[in-house]
N, CA, C, O and CB atoms as a CASP TS submission, in Angstrom:
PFRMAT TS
TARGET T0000
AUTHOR 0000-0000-0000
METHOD Language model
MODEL 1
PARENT N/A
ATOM      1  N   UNK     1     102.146 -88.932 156.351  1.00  0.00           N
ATOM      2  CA  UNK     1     102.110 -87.825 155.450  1.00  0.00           C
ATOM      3  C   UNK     1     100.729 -87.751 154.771  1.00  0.00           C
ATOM      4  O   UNK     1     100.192 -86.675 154.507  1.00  0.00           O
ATOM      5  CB  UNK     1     103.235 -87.947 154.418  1.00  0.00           C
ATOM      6  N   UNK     2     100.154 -89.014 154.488  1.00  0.00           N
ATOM      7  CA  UNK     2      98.867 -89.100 153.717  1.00  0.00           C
ATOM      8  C   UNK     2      97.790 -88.671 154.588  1.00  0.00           C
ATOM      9  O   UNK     2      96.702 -88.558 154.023  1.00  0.00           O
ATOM     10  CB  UNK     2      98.569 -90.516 153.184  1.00  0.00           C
ATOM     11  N   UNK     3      97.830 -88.397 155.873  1.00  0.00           N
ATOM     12  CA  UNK     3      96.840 -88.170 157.401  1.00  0.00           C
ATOM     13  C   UNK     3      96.978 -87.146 156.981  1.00  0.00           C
ATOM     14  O   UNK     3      95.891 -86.705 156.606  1.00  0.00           O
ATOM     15  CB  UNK     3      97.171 -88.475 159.105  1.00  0.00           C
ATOM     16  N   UNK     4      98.233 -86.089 156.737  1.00  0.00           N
ATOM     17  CA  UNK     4      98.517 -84.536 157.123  1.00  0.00           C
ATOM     18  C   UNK     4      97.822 -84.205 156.119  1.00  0.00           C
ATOM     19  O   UNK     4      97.069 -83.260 156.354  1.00  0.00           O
ATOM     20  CB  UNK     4     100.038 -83.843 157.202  1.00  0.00           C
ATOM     21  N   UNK     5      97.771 -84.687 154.900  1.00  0.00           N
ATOM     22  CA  UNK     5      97.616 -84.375 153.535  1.00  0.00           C
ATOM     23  C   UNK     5      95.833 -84.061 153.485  1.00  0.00           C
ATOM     24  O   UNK     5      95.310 -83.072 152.974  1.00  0.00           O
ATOM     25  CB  UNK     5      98.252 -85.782 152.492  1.00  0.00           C
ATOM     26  N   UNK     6      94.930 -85.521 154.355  1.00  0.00           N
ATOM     27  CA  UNK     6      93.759 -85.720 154.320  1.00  0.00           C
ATOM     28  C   UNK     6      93.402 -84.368 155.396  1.00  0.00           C
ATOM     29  O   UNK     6      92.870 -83.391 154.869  1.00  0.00           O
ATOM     30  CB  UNK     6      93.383 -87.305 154.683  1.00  0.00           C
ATOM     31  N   UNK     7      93.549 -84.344 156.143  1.00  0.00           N
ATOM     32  CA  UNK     7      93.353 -83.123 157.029  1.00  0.00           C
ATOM     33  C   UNK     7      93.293 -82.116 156.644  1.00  0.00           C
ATOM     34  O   UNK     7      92.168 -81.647 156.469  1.00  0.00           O
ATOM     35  CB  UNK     7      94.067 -82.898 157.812  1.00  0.00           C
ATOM     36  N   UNK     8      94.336 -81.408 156.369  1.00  0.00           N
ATOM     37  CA  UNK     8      94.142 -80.288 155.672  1.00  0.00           C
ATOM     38  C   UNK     8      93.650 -80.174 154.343  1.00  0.00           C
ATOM     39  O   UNK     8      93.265 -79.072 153.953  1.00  0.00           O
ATOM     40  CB  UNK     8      95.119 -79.763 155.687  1.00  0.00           C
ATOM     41  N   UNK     9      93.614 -81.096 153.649  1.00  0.00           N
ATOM     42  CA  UNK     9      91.989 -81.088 152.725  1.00  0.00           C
ATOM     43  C   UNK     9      90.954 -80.483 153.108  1.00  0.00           C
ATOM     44  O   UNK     9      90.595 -79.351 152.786  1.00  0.00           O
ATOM     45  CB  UNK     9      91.298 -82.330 152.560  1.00  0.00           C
ATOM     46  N   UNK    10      90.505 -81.135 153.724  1.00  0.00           N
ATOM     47  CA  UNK    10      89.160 -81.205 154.435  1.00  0.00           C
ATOM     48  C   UNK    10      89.126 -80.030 155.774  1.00  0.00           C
ATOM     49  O   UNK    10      88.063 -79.669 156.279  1.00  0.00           O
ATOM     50  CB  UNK    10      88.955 -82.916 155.037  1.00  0.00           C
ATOM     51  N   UNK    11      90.155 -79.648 156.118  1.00  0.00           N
ATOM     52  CA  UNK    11      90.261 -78.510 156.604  1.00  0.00           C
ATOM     53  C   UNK    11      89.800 -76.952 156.028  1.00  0.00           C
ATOM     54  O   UNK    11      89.062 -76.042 156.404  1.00  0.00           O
ATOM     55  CB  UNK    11      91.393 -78.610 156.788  1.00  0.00           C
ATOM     56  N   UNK    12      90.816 -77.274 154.746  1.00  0.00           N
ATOM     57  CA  UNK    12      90.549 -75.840 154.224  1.00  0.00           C
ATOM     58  C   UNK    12      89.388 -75.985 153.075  1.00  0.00           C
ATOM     59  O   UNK    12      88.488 -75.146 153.016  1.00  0.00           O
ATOM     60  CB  UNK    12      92.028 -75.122 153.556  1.00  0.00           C
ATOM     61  N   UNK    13      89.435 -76.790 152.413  1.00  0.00           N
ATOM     62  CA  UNK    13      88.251 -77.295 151.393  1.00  0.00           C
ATOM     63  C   UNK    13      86.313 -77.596 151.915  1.00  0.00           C
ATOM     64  O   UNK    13      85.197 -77.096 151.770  1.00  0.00           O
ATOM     65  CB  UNK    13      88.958 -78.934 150.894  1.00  0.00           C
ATOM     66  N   UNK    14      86.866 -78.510 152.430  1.00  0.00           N
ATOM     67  CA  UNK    14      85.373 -79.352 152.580  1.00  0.00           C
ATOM     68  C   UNK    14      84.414 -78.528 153.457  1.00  0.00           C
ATOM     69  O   UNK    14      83.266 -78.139 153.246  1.00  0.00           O
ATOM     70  CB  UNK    14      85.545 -80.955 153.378  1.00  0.00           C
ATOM     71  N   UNK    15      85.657 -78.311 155.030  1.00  0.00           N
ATOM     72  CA  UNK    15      84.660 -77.512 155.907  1.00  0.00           C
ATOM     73  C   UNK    15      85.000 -76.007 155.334  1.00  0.00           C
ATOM     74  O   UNK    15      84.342 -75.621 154.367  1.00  0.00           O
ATOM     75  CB  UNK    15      84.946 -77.713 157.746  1.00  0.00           C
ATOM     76  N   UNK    16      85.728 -75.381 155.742  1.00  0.00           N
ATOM     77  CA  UNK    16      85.972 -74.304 155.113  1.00  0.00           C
ATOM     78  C   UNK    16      85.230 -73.588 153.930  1.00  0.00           C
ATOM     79  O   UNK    16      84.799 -72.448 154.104  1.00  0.00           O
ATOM     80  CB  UNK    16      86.991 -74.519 154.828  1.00  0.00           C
ATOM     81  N   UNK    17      85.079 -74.212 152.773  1.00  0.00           N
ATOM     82  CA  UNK    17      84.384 -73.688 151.452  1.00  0.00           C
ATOM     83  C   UNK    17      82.731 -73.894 151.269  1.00  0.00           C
ATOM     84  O   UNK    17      81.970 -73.081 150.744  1.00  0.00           O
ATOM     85  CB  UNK    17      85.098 -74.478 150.213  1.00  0.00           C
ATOM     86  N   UNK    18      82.363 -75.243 151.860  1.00  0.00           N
ATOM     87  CA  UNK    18      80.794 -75.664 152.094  1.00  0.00           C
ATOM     88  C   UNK    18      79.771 -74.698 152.667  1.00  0.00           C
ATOM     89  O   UNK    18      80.186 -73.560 152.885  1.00  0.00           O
ATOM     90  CB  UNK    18      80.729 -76.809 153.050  1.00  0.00           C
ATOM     91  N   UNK    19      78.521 -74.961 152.943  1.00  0.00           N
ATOM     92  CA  UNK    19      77.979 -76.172 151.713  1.00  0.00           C
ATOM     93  C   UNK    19      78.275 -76.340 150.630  1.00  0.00           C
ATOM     94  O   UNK    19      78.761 -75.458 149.922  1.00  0.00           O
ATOM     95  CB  UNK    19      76.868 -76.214 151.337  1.00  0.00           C
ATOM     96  N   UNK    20      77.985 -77.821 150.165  1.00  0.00           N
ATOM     97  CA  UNK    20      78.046 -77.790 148.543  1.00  0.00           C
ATOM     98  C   UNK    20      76.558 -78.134 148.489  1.00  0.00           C
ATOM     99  O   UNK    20      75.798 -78.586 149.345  1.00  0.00           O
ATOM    100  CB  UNK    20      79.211 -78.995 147.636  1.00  0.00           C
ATOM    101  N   UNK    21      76.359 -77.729 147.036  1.00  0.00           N
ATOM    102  CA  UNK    21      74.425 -77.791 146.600  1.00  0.00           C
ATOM    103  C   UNK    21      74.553 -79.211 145.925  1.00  0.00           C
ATOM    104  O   UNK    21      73.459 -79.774 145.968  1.00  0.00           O
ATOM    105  CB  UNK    21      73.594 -76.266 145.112  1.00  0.00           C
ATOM    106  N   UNK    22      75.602 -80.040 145.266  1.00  0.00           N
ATOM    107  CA  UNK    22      75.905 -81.284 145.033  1.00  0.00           C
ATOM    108  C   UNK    22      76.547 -81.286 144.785  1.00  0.00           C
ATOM    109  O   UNK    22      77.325 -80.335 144.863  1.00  0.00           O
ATOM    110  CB  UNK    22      75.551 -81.947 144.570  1.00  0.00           C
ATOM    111  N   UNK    23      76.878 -82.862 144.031  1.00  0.00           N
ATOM    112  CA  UNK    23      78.094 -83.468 143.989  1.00  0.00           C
ATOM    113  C   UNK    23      78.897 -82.629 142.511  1.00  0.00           C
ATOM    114  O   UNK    23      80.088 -82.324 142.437  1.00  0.00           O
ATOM    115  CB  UNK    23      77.810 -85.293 143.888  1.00  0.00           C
ATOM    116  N   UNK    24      78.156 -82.472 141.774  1.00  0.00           N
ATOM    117  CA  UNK    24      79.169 -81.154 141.143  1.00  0.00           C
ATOM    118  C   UNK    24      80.236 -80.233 141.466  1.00  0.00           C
ATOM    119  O   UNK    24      81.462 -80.219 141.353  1.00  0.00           O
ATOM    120  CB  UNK    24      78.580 -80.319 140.885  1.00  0.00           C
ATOM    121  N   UNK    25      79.308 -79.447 141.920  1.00  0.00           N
ATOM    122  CA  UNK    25      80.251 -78.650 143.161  1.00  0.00           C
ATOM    123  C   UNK    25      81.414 -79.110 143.300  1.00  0.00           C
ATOM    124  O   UNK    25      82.552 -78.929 142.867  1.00  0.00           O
ATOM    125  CB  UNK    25      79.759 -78.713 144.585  1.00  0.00           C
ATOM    126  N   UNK    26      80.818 -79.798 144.062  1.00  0.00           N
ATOM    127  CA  UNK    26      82.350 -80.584 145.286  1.00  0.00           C
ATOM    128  C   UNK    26      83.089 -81.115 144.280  1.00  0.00           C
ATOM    129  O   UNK    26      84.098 -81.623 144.769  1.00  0.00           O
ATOM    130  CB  UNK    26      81.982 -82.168 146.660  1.00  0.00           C
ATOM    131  N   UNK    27      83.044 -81.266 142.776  1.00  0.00           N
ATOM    132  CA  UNK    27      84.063 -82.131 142.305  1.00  0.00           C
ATOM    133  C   UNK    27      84.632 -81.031 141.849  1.00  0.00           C
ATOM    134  O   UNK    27      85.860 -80.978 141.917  1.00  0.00           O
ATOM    135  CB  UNK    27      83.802 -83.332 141.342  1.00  0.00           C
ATOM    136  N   UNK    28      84.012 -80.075 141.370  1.00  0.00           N
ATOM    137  CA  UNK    28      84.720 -78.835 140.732  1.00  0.00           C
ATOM    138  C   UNK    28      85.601 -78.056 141.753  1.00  0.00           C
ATOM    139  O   UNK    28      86.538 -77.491 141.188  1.00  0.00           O
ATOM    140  CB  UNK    28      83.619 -77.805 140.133  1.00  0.00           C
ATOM    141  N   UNK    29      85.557 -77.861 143.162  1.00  0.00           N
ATOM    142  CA  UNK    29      86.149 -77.203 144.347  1.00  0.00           C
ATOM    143  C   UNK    29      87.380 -78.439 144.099  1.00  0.00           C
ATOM    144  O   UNK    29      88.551 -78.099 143.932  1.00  0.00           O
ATOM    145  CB  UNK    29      85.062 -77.095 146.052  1.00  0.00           C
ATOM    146  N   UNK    30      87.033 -79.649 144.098  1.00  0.00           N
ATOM    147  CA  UNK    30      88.100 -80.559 144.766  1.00  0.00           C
ATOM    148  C   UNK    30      89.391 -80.132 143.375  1.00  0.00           C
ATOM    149  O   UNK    30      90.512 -79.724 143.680  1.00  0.00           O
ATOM    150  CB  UNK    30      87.436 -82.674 144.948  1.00  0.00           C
ATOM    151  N   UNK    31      88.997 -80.306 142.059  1.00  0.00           N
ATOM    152  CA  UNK    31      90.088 -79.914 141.002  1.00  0.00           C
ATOM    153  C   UNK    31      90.516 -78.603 141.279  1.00  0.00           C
ATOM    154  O   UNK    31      91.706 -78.377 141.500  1.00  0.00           O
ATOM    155  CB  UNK    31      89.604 -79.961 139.516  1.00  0.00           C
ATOM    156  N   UNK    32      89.697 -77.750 141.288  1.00  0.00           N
ATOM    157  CA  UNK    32      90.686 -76.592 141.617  1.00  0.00           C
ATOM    158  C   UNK    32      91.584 -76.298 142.688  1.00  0.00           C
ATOM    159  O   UNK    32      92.610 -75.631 142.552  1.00  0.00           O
ATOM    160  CB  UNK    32      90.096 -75.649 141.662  1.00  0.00           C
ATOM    161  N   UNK    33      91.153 -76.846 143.836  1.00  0.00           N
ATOM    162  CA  UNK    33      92.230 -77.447 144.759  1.00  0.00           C
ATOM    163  C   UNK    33      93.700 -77.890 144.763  1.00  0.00           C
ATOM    164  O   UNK    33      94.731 -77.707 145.412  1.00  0.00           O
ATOM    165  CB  UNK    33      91.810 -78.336 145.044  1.00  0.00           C
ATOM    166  N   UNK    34      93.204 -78.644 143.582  1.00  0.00           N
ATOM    167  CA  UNK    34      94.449 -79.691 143.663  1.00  0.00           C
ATOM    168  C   UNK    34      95.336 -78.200 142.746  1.00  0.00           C
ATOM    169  O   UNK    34      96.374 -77.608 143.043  1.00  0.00           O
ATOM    170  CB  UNK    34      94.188 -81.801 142.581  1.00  0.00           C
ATOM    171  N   UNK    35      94.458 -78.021 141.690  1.00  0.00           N
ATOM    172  CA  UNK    35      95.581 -77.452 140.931  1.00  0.00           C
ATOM    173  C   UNK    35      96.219 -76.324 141.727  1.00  0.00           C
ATOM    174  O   UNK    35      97.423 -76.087 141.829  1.00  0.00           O
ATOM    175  CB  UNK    35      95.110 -76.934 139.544  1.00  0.00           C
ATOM    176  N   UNK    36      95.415 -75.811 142.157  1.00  0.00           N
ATOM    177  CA  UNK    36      95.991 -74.729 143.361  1.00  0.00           C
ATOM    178  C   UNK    36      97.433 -75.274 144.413  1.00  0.00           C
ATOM    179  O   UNK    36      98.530 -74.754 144.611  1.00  0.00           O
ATOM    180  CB  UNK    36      94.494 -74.478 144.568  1.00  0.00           C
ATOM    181  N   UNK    37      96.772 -76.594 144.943  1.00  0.00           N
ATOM    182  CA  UNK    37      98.154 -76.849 146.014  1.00  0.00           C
ATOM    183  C   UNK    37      99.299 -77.370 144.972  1.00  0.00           C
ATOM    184  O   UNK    37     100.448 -77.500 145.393  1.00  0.00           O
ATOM    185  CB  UNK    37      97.840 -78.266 147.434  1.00  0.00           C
ATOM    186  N   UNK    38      99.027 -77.629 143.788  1.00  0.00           N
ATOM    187  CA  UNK    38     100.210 -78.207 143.029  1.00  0.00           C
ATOM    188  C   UNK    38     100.886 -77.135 142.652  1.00  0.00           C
ATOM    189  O   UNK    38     102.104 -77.084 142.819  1.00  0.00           O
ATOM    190  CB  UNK    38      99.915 -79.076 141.834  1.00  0.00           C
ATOM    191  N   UNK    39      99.908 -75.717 141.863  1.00  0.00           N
ATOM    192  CA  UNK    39     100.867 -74.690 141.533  1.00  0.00           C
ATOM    193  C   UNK    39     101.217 -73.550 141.421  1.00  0.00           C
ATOM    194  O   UNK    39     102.059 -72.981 140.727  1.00  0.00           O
ATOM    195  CB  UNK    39     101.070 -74.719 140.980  1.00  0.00           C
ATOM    196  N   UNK    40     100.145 -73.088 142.539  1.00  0.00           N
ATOM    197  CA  UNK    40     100.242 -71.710 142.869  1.00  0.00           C
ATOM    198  C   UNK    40     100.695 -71.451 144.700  1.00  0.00           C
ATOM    199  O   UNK    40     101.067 -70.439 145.295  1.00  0.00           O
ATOM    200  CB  UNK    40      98.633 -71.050 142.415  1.00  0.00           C
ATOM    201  N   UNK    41     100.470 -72.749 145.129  1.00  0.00           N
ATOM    202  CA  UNK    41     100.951 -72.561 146.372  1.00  0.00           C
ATOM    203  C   UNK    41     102.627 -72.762 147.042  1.00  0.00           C
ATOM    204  O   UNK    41     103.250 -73.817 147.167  1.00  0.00           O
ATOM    205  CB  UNK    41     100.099 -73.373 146.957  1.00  0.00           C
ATOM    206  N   UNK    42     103.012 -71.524 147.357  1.00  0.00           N
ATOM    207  CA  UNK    42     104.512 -71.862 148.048  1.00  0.00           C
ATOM    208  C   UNK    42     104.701 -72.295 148.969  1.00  0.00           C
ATOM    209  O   UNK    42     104.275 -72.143 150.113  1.00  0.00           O
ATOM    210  CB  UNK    42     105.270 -71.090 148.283  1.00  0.00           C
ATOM    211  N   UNK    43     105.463 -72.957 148.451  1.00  0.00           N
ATOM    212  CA  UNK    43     105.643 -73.937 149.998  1.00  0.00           C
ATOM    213  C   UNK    43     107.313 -73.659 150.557  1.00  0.00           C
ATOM    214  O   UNK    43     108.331 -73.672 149.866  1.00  0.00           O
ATOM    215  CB  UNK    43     105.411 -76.091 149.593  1.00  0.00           C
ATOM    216  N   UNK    44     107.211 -73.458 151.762  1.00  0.00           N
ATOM    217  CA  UNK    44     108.529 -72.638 152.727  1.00  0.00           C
ATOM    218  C   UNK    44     109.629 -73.717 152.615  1.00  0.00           C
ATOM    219  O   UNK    44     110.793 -73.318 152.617  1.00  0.00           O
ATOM    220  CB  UNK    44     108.131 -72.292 154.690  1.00  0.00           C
ATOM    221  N   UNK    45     109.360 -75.168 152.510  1.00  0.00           N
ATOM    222  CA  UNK    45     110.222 -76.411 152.516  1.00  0.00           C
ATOM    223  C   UNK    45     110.902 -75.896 151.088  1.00  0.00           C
ATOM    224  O   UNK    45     111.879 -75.245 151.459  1.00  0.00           O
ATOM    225  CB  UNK    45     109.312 -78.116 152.539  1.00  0.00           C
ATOM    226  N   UNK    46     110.868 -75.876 149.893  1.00  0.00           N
ATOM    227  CA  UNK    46     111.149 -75.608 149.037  1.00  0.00           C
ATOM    228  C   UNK    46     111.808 -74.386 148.297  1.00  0.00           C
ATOM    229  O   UNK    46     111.994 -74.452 147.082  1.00  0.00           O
ATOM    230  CB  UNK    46     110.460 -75.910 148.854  1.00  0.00           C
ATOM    231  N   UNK    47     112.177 -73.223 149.049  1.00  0.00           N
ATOM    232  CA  UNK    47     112.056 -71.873 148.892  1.00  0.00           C
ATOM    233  C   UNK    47     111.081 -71.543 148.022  1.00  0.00           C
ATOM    234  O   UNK    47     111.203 -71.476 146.799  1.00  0.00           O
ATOM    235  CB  UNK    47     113.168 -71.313 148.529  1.00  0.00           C
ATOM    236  N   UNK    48     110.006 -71.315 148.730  1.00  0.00           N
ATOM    237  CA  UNK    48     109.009 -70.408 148.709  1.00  0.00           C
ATOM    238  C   UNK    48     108.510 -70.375 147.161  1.00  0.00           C
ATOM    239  O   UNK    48     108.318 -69.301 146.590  1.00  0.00           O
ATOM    240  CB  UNK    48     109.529 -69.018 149.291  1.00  0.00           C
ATOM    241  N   UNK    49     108.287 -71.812 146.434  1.00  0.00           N
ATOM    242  CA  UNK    49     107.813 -71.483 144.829  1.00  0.00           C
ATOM    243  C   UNK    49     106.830 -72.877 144.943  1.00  0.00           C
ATOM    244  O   UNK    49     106.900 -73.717 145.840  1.00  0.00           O
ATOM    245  CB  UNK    49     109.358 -71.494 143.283  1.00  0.00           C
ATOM    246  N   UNK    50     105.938 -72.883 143.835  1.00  0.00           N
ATOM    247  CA  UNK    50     104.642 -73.711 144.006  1.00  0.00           C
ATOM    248  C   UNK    50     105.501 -75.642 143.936  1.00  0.00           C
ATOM    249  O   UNK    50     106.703 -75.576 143.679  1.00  0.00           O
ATOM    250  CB  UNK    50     103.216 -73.169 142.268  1.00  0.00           C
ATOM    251  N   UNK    51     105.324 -76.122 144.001  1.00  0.00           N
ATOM    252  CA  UNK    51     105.857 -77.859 144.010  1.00  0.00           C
ATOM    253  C   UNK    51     106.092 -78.111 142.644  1.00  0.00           C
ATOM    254  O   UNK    51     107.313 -78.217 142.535  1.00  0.00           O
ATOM    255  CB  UNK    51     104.648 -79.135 144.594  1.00  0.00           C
ATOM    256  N   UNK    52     105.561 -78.261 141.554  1.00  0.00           N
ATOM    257  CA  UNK    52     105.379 -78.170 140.179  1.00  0.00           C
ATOM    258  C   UNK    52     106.750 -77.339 140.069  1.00  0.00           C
ATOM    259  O   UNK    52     107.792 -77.797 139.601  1.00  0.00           O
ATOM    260  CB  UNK    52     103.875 -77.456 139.619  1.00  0.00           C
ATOM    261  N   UNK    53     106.634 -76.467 140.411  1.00  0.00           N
ATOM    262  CA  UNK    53     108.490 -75.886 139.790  1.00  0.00           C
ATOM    263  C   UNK    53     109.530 -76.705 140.918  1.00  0.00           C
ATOM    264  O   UNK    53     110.043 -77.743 140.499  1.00  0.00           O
ATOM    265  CB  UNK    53     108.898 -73.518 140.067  1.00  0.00           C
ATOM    266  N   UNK    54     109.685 -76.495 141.600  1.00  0.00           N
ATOM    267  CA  UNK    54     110.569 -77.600 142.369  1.00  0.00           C
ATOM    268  C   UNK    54     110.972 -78.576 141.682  1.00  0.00           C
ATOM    269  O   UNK    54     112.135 -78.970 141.598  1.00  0.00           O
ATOM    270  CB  UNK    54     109.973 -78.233 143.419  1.00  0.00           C
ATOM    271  N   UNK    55     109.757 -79.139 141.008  1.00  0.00           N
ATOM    272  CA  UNK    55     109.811 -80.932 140.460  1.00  0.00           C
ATOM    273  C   UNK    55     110.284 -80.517 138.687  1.00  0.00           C
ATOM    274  O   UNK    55     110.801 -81.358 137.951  1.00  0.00           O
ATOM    275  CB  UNK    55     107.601 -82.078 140.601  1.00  0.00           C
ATOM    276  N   UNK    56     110.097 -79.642 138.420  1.00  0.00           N
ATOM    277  CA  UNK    56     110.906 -78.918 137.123  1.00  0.00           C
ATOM    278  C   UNK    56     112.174 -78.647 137.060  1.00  0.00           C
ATOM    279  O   UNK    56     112.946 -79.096 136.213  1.00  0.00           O
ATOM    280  CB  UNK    56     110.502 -77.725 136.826  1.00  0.00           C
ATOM    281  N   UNK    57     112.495 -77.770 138.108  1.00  0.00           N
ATOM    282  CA  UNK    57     113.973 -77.638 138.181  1.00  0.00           C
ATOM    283  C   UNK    57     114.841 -79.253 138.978  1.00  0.00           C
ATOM    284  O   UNK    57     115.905 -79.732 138.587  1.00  0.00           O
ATOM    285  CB  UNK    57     114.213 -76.041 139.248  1.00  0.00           C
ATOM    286  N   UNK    58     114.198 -79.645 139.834  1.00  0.00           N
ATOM    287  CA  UNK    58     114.959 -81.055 140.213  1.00  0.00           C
ATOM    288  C   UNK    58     115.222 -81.602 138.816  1.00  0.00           C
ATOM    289  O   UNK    58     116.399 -81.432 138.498  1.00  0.00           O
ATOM    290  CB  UNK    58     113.980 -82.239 141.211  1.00  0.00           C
ATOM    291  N   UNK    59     114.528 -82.172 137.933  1.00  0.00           N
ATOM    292  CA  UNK    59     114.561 -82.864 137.276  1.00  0.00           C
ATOM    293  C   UNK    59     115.298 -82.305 135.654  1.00  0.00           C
ATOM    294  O   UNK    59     115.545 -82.901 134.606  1.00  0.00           O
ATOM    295  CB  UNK    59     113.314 -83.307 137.472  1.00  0.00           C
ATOM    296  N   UNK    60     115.420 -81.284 135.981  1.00  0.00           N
ATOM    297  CA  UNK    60     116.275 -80.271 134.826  1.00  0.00           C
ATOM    298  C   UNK    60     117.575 -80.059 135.156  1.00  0.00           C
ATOM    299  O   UNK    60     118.319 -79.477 134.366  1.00  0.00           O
ATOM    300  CB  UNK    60     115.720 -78.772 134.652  1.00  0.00           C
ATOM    301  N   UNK    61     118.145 -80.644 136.749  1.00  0.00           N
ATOM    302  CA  UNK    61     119.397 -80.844 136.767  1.00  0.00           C
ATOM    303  C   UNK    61     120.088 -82.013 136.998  1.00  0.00           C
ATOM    304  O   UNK    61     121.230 -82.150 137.436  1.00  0.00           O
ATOM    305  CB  UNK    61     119.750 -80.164 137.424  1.00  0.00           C
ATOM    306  N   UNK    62     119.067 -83.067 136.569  1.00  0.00           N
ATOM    307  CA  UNK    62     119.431 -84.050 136.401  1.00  0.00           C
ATOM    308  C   UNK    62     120.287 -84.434 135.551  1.00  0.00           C
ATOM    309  O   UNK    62     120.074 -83.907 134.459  1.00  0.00           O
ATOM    310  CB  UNK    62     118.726 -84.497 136.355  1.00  0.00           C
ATOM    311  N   UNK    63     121.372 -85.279 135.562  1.00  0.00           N
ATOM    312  CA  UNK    63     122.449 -85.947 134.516  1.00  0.00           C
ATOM    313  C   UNK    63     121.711 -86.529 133.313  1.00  0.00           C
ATOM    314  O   UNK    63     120.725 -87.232 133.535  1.00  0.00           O
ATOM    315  CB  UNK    63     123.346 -87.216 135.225  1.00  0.00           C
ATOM    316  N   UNK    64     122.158 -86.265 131.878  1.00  0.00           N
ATOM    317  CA  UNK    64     121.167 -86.749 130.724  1.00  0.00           C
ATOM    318  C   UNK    64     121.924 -88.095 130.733  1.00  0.00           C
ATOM    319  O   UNK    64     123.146 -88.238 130.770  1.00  0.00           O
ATOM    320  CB  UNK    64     121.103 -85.793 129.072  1.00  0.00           C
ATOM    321  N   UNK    65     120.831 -89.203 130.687  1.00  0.00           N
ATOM    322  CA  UNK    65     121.531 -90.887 130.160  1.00  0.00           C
ATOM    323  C   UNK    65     121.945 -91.240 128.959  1.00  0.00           C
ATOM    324  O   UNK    65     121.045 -91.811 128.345  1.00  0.00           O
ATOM    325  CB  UNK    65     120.635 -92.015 130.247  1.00  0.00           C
ATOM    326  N   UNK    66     122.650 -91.169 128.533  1.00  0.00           N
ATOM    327  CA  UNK    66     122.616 -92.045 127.085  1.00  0.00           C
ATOM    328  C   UNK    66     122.661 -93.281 126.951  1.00  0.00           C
ATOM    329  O   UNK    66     123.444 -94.099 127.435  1.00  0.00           O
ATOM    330  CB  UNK    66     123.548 -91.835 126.288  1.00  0.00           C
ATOM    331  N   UNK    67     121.769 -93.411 126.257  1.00  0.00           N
ATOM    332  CA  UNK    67     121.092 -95.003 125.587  1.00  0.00           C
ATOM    333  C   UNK    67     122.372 -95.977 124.772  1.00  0.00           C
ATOM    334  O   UNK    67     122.726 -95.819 123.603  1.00  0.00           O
ATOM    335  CB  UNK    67     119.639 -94.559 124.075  1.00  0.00           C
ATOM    336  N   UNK    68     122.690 -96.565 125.333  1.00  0.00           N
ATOM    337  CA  UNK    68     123.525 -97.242 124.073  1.00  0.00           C
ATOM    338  C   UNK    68     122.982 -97.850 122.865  1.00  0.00           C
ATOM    339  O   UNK    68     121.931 -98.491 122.852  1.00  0.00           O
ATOM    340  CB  UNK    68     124.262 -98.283 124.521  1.00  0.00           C
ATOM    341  N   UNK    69     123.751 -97.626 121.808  1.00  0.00           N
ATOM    342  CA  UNK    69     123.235 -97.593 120.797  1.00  0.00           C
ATOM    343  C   UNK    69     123.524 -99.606 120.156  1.00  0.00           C
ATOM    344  O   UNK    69     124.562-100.269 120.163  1.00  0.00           O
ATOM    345  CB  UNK    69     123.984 -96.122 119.970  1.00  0.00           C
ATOM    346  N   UNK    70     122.303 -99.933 119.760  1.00  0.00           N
ATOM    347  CA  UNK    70     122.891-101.554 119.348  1.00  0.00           C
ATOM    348  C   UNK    70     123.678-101.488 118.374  1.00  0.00           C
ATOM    349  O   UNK    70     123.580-100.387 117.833  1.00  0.00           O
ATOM    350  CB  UNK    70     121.864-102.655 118.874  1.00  0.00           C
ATOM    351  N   UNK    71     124.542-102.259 117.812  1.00  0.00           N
ATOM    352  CA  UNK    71     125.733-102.670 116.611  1.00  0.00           C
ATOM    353  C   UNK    71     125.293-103.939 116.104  1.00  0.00           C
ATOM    354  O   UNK    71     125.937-104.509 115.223  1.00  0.00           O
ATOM    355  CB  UNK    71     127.414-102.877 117.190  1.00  0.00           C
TER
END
């Protein structure tokens, strides 16, 4: 998964968006990236909403724990 992940990085980013004029650049492309594949991109595995909501609603229908309380 971490191969598929590196690939298409560097697929759509590195070659795709380049040159970079330096290492600035490239750090500023690489954050917006990320924030992009985290939350504006839909992904079809998920019905079609960015990962970041997926991982919102999973975790919003989760069972609440209660802590026991000491005596």
């Amino acid at each position: 998964m971490a191969e598929a992940l590196n690939s298409l990085f560097k697929a759509e980013l590195i070659r795709n968006k380049g040159p970079w004029t330096g290492i600035n650049d490239l750090e500023i492309a690489v954050a917006e990236y990320i924030d992009w594949y985290n939350h504006r991109r839909l992904h079809g595995e998920i019905g079609y909403i960015p990962p970041v909501e997926a991982e919102t609603i999973f975790y919003s229908n989760l069972p609440t724990i209660k802590t026991m309380e000491r005596v």
